[in-house]
C-alpha positions in Angstrom: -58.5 32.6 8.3 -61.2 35.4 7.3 -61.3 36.2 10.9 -57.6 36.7 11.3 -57.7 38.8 7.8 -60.3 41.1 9.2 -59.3 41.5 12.6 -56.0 42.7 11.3 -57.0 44.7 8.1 -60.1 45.7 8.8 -60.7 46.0 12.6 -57.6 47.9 13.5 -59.5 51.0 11.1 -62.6 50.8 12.0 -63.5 52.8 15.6 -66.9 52.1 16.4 -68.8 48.3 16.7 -69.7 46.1 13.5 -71.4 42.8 13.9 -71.1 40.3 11.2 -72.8 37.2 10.9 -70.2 34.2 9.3 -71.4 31.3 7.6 -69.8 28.9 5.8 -66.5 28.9 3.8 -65.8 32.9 3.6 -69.1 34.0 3.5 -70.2 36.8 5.6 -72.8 39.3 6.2 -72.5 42.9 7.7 -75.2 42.8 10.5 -75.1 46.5 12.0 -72.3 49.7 12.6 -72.2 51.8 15.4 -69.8 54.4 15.5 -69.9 58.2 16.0 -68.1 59.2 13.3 -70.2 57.3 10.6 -70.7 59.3 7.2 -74.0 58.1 6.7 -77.6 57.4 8.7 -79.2 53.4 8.9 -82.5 54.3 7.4 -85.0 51.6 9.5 
């Protein structure tokens, strides 16, 4: 159900590559973005 919600929400918005890690229930993490039009910099 959370992947169906974000596949169809949030996915078709999104150009680029997100990885999320899922755990139980509906808890999720936001692993890394890749895009080239991000407004921001990963600081490592």
């Amino acid at each position: 159900m959370l992947r169906d919600s974000l596949q169809r929400w949030v996915a078709s918005q999104i150009t680029g590559e997100v990885t999320l890690e899922l755990r139980r229930g509906n808890d999720y993490s936001i692993l890394n973005t890749v895009s080239d039009n991000l407004t921001y910099k990963r600081s490592v």
